[in-house]
C-alpha positions as CSV (number, residue, x, y, z in Angstrom):
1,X,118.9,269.1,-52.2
2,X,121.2,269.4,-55.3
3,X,124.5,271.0,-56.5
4,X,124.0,275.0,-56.9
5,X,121.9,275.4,-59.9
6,X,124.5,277.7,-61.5
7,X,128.6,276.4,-60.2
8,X,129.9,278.7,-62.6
9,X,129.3,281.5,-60.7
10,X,128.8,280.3,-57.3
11,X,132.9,281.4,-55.8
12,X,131.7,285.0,-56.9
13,X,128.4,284.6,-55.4
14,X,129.4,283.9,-52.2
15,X,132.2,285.7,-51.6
16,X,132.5,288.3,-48.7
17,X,133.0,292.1,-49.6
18,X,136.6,291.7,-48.1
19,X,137.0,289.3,-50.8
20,X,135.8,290.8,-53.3
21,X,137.2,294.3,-52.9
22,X,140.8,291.9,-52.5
23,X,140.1,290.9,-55.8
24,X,138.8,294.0,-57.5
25,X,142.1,295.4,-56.4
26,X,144.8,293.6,-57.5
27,X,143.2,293.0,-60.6
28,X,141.9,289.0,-61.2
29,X,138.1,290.4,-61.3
30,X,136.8,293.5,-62.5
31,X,133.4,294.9,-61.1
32,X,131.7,294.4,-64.7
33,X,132.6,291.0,-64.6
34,X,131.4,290.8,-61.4
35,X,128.1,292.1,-61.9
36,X,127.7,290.0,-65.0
37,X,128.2,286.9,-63.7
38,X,125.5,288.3,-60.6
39,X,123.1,289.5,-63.4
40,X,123.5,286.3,-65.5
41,X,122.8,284.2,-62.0
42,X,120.0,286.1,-61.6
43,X,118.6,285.2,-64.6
44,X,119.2,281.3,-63.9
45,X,117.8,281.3,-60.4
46,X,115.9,284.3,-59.8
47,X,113.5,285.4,-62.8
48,X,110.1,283.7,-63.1
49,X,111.1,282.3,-66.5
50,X,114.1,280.2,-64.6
51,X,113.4,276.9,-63.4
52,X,113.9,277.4,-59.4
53,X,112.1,281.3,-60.0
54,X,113.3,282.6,-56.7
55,X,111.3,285.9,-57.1
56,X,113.6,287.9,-54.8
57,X,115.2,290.5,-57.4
58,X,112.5,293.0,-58.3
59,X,114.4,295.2,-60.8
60,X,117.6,295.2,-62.4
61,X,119.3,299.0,-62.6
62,X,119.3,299.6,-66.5
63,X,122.9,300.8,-66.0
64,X,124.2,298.7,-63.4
65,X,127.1,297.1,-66.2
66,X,127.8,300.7,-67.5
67,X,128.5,301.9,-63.9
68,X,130.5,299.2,-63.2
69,X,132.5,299.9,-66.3
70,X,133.3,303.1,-64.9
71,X,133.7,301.9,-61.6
72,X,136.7,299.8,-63.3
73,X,138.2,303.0,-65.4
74,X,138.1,304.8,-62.1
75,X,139.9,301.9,-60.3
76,X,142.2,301.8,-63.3
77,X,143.3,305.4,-63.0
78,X,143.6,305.2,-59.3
79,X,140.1,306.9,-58.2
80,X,138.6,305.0,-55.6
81,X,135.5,307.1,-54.7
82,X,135.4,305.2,-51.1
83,X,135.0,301.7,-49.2
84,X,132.8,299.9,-51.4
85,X,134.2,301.2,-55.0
86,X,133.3,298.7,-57.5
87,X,131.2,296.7,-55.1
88,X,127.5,295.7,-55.9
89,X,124.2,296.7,-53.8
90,X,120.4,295.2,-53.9
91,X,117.7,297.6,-52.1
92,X,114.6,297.1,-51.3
93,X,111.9,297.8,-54.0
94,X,110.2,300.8,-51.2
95,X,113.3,302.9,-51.7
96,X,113.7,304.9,-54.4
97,X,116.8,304.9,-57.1
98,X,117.0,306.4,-60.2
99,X,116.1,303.7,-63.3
100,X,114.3,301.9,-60.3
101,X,110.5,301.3,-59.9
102,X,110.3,302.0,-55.9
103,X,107.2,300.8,-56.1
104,X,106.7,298.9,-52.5
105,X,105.0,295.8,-54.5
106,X,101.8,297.9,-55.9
107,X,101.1,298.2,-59.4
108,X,99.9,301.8,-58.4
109,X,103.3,303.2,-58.0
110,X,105.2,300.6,-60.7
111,X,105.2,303.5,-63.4
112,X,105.6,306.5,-60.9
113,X,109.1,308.5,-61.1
114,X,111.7,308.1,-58.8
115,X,114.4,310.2,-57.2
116,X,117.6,309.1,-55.6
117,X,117.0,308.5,-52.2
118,X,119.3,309.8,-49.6
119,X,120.5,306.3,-48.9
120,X,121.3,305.9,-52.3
121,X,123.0,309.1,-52.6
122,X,125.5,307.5,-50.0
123,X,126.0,304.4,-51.7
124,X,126.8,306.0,-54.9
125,X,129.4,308.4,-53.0
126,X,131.0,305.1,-51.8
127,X,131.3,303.6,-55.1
128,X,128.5,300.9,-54.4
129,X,126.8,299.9,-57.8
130,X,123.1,299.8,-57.1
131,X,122.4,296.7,-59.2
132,X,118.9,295.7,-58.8
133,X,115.5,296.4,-56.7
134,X,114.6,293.3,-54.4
135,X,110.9,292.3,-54.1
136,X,109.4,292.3,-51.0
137,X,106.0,291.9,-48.9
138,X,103.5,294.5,-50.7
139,X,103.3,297.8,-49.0
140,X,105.8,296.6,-46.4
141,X,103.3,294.2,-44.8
142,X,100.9,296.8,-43.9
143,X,98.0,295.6,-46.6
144,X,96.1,293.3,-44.5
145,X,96.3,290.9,-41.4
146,X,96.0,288.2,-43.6
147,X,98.7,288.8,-45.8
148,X,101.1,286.3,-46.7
149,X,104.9,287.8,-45.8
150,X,106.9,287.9,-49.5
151,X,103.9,288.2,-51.9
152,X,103.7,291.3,-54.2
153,X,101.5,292.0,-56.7
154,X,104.5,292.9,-59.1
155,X,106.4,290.3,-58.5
156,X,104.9,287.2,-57.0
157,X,105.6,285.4,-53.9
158,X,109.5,285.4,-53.2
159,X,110.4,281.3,-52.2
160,X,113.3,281.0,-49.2
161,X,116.5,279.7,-51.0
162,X,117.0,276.6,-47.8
163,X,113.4,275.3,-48.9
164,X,110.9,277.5,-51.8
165,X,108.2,276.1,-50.0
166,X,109.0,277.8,-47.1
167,X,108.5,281.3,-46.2
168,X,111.0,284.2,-46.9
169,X,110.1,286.1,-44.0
170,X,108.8,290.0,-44.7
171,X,108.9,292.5,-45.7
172,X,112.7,292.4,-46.7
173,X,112.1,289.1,-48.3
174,X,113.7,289.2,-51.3
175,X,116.7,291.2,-49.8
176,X,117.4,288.3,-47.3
177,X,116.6,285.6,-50.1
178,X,118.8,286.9,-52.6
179,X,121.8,287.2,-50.0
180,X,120.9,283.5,-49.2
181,X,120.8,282.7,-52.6
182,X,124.1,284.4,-53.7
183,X,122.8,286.9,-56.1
184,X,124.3,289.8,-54.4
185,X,127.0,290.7,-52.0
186,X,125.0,293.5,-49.9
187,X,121.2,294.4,-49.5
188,X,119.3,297.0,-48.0
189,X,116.1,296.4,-46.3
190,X,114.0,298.3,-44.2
191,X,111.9,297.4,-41.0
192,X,109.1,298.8,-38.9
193,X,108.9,296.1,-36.8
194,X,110.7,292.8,-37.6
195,X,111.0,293.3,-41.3
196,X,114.6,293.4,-41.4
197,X,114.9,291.2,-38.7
198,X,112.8,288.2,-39.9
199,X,114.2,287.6,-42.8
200,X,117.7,288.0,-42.5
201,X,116.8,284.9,-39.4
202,X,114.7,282.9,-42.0
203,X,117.6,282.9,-44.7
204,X,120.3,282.5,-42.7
205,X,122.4,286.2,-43.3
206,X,122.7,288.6,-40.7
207,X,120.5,292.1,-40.7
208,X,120.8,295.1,-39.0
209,X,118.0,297.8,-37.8
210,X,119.8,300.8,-37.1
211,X,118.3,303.6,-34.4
212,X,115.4,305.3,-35.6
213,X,116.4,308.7,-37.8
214,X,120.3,307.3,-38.3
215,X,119.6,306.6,-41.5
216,X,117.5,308.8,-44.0
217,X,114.0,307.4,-44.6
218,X,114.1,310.2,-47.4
219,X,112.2,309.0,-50.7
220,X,111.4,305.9,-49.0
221,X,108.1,305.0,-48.7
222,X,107.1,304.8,-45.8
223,X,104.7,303.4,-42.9
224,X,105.3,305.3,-39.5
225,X,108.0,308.1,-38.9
226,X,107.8,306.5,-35.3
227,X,109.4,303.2,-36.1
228,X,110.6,303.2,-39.8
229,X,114.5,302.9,-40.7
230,X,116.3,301.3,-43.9
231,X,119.4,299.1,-42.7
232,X,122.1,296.8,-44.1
233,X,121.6,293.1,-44.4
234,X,124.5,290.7,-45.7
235,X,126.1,287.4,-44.9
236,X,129.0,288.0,-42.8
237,X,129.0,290.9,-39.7
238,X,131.8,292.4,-41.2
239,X,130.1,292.9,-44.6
240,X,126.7,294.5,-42.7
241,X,129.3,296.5,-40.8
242,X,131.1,297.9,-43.8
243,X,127.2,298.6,-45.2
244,X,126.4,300.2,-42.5
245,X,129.3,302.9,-42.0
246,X,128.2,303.9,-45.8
247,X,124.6,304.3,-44.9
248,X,125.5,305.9,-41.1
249,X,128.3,308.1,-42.8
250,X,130.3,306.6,-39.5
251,X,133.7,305.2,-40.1
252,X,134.3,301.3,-38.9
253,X,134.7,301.3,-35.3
254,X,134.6,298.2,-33.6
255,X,135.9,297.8,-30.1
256,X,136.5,294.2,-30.1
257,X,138.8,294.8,-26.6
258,X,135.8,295.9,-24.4
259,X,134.2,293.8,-22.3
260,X,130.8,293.5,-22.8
261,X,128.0,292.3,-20.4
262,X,125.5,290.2,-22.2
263,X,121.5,289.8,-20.8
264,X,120.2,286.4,-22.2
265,X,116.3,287.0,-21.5
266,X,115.2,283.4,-20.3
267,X,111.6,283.9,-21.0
268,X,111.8,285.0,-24.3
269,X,111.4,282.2,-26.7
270,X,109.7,281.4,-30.3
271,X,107.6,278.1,-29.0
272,X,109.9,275.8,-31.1
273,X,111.3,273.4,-28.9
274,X,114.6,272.3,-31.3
275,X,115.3,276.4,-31.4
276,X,114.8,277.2,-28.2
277,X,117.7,274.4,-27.5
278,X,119.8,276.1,-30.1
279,X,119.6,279.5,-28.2
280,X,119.9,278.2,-24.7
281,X,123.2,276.0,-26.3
282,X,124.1,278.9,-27.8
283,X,124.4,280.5,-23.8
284,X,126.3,277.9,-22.4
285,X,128.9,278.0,-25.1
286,X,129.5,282.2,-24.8
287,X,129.7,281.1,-21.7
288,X,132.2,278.8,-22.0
289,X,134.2,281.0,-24.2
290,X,134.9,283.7,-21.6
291,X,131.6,286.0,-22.1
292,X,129.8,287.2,-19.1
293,X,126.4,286.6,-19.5
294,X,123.2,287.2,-17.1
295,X,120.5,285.0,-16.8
296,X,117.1,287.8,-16.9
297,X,113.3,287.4,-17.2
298,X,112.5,290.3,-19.5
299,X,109.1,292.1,-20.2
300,X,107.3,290.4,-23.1
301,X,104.4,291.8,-25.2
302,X,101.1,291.4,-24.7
303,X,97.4,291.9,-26.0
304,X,97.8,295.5,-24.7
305,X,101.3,296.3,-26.2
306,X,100.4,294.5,-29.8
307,X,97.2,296.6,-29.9
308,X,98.9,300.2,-29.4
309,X,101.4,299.3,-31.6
310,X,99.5,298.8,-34.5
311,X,97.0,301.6,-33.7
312,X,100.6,304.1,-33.5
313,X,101.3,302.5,-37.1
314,X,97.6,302.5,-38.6
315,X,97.5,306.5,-37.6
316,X,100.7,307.0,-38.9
317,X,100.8,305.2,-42.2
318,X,97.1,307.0,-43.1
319,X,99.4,310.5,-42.6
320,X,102.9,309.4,-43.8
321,X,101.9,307.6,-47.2
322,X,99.2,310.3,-48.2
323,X,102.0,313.3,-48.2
324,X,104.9,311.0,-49.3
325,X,102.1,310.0,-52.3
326,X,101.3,313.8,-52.8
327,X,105.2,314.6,-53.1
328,X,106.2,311.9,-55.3
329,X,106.8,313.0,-59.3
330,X,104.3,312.0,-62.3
331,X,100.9,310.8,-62.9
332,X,99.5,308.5,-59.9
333,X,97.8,308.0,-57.0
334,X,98.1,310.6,-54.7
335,X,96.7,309.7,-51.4
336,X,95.8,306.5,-49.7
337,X,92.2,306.8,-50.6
338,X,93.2,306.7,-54.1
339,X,95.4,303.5,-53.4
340,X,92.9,302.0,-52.4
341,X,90.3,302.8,-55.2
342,X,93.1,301.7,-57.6
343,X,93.1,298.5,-56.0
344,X,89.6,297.4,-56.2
345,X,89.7,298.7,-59.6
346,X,92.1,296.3,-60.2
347,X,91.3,293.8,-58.0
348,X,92.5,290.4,-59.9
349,X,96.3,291.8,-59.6
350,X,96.0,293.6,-56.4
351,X,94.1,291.1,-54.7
352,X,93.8,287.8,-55.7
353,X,94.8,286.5,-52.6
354,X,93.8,289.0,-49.2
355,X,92.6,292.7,-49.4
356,X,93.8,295.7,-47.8
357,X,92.2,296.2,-44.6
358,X,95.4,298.1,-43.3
359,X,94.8,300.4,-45.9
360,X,91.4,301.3,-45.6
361,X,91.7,301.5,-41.4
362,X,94.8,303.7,-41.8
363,X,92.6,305.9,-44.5
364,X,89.7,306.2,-41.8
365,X,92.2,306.2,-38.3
366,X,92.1,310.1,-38.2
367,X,96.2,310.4,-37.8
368,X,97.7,311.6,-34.9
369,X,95.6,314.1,-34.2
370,X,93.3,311.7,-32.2
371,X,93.2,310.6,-28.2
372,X,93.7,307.4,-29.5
373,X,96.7,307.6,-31.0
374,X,98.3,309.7,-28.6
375,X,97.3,307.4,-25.7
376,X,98.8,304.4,-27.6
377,X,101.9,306.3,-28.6
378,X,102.3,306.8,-24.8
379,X,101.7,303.5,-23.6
380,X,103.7,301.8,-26.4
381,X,106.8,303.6,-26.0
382,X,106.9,303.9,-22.3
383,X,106.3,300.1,-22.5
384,X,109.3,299.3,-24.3
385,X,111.9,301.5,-23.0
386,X,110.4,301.8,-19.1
387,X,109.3,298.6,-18.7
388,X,111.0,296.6,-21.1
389,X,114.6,298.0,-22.3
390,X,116.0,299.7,-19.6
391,X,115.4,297.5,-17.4
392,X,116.7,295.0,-19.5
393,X,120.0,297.0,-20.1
394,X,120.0,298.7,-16.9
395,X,124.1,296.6,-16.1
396,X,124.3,295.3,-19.1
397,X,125.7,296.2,-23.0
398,X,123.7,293.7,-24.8
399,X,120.5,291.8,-24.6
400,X,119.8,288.4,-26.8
401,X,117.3,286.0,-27.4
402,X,115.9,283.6,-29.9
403,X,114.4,285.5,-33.0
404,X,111.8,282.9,-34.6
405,X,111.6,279.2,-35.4
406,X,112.7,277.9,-38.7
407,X,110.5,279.2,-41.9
408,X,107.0,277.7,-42.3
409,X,105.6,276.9,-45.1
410,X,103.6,279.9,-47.8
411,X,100.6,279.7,-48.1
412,X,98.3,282.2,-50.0
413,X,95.4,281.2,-49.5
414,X,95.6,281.8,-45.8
415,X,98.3,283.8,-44.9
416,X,101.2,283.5,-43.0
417,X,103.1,285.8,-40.4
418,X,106.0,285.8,-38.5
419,X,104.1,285.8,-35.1
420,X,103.8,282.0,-35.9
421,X,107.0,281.4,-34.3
422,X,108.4,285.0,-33.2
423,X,109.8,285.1,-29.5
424,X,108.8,288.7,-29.6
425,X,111.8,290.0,-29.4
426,X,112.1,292.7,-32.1
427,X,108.9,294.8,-30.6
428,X,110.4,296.2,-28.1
429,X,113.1,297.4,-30.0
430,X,110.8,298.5,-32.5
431,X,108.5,300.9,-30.7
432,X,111.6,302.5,-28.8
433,X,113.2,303.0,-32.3
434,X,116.3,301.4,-30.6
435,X,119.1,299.4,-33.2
436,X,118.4,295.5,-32.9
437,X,120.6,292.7,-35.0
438,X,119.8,288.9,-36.5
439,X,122.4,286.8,-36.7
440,X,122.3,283.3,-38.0
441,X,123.4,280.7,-34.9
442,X,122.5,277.1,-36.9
443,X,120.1,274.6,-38.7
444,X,117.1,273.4,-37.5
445,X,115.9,270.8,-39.8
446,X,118.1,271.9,-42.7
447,X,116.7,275.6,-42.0
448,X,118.3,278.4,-40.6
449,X,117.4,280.1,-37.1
450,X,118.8,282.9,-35.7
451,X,119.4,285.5,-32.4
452,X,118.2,288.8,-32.4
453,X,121.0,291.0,-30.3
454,X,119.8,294.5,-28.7
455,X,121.5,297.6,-27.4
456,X,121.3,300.9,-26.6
457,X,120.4,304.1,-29.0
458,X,123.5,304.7,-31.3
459,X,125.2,301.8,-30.0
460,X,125.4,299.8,-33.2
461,X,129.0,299.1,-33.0
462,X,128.6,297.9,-29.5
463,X,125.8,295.4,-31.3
464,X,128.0,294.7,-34.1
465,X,131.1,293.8,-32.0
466,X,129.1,291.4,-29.9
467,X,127.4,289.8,-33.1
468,X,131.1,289.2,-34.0
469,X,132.1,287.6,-31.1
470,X,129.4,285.5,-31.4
471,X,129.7,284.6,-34.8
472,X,133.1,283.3,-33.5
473,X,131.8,280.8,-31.8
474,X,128.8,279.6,-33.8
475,X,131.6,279.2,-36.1
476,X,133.2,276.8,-33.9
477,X,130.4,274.6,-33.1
478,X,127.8,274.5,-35.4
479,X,127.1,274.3,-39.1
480,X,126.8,277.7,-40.4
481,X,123.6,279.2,-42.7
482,X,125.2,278.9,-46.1
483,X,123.0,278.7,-49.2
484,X,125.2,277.2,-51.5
485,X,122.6,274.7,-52.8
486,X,119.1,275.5,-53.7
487,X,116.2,272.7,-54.2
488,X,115.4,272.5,-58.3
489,X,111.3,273.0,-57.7
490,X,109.4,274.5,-55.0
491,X,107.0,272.0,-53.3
């Protein structure tokens, strides 16, 4: 590995919000220079024409630099419009944002108009600067079952920052590997099931899924109404906490005082021996520091459980992304059906690599109106709260196991998934449309791995206090997930 590829920038890049907002403050950086020197690192590390081409950034905001000039007039007159004034934000390339594509990946939506999303709403109303668009897995993931997590046909295939070989993770991809890769302080994703999750454990930054309906899904498009939720990602706790009070409209409340009872589910683990060390380490030393943990076998997913999920999302994404089509402004597709027509009319970009079986199932699955999906609805959720959860929970605060192993290598021309080293953990969590974190705990061969941590509905500050604890002490024994150097070539 080699020196970061731009040093001239990488103090900025790396800096926490805390540190940032220190700075924007008393007055040694201003928030233009700031997103200059973010916008000019993109351009070194990120654009296709650069020699690493990260892929992660999917748009840049045409007025990012203006807003940040007046972000700095406001600062200068004493206007702070709230907690992240002057502060820059990446989303996710499925939300929509004014001068924005929201295009989810597809070439079909790349030219439609956009709105400000609710979520964006907020982050404006904080003072966030919504810099850029992040690239991501096309149509969240849900195109085929042999799609290759990080590939869009707008922007490519997004490399992991650690390794560009190696697989970003999905569908957040380039969210997590732009935090990874310093080009941005703050990033929103979005996960069904494991999309925020994933990545933010494959780059080494910590991700949040908020509980179902917390956050507005508004102008976002969307898969299933039943699992779908936008959420912060950064690279400290405290940064995805301060994210997350913007996008929650919930002021910073950790209880760092409470005692919490942690569940560390022993049979849950990804199948990689060096990571499933890392976690059980990882036990012995909360242990050590004072944590009360118990030792529990929790349900894990099955043939059964994986089938009725994707049937729930199949039924729901035919329904959901034909009326969010039909409602969006300007000339486009309209419906699935005509998604998929406009990809086999243009098959070289859409699908040079896998096709959209997803698509054309969801198209022919009938919606929710069928026995079918109303029996795996049923099953699915009383699965994962009944039989999984609250069980899980039923004396405990928190519940935490491994998430996945360290990233495997892309490859298009077979495909590659998370489930290739997932313990499983974020279904559950998932299908309940219960909040679930990552947190980076260490390197496995030079890669990150991470934890997922679960809780309760609505208890995201009870999730976010125990990911700082624990960030404490994998602070204290092991190397931490920093990205500060980037290989020159993938391969």
């Amino acid at each position: 590995m080699t020196a970061d590829p731009h040093p001239s920038s990488a103090a900025i890049a790396y800096a926490s919000v805390g540190d940032l907002l220190d700075r924007l403050e008393e007055g040694s950086l201003t928030s233009e220079q700031l997103v200059a020197t973010l916008l000019d690192r993109i351009a070194n590390i990120d654009a296709p024409s650069s020699p690493i081409a990260l892929r992660a950034i999917a748009a840049i905001a045409p007025d990012a630099l203006t807003i940040a000039v007046e972000r700095d007039a406001e600062r200068a007159r004493g206007t702070i419009r709230g907690p992240l004034h002057g502060i820059p934000v990446i989303i996710k390339d499925n939300i929509e944002s004014l001068g924005l594509p929201g295009a989810a990946g597809s070439t079909a939506l790349r030219q439609r108009e956009t709105r400000d999303s609710p979520l964006v709403q907020s982050l404006r109303a904080a003072g966030a600067i919504v810099m850029a668009s992040t690239n991501l897995s096309e149509w969240a993931n849900m195109r085929s079952p042999h799609s290759t997590s990080g590939w869009s046909a707008t922007g490519g295939l997004v490399g992991n920052p650690w390794r560009l070989d190696r697989s970003a993770g999905g569908s957040s991809s380039g969210s997590g590997a732009a935090l990874a890769a310093g080009l941005a302080p703050l990033a929103v994703g979005t996960e069904t099931d494991g999309s925020i999750i994933c990545p933010a454990s494959l780059n080494g930054v910590v991700g949040l899924k908020p509980t179902v309906g917390l956050v507005s899904t508004e102008y976002v498009v969307p898969i299933s109404a039943s699992q779908d939720t936008p959420g912060p990602m950064g690279r400290t706790v405290t940064d995805v906490a301060r994210l997350f009070s913007v996008l929650s409209g919930q002021p910073l409340k950790y209880n760092q005082d409470k005692e919490l009872r942690f569940v560390a589910a022993i049979n849950w683990r990804t199948g990689h021996a060096a990571t499933d060390q890392a976690f059980e380490t990882l036990v012995l030393n909360l242990r050590a520091s004072g944590e009360l943990i118990l030792d529990r076998e929790v349900a894990i997913p099955g043939e059964q459980e994986e089938a009725d999920e994707i049937t729930v999302l199949i039924a729901e994404l035919g329904e959901d992304l034909s009326l969010y089509l039909a409602s969006r402004p300007g000339v486009g597709v309209t419906s699935i059906n005509e998604v998929i027509a406009y990809e086999d009319e243009h098959f070289a970009i859409e699908q040079p690599h896998f096709g959209h079986e997803f698509l054309k199932m969801a198209a022919a699955a009938g919606g929710r109106s069928t026995n079918e999906y109303r029996d795996a609805r049923v099953r699915n959720l009383t699965w994962a709260v009944e039989t999984c959860l609250s069980p899980a929970l039923a004396d405990a605060d928190i519940l935490i196991a491994p998430a996945y192993g360290p990233a495997w290598k892309s490859d298009l021309t077979i495909g590659g998934h998370a489930s290739a080293m997932s313990s499983g953990s974020t279904m559950p969590s998932a299908v309940a449309g219960w909040p679930l974190a990552s947190l980076p705990i260490g390197l496995v061969d030079g890669l990150p791995i991470g934890i997922t941590i679960s809780g309760r509905p609505h208890d995201e500050w009870t999730i976010l206090a125990a990911a700082r604890r624990i960030e404490a002490v994998v602070g204290a024994t092991v190397q931490l997930p920093r990205a500060s150097f980037l290989p020159p070539q993938r391969g």
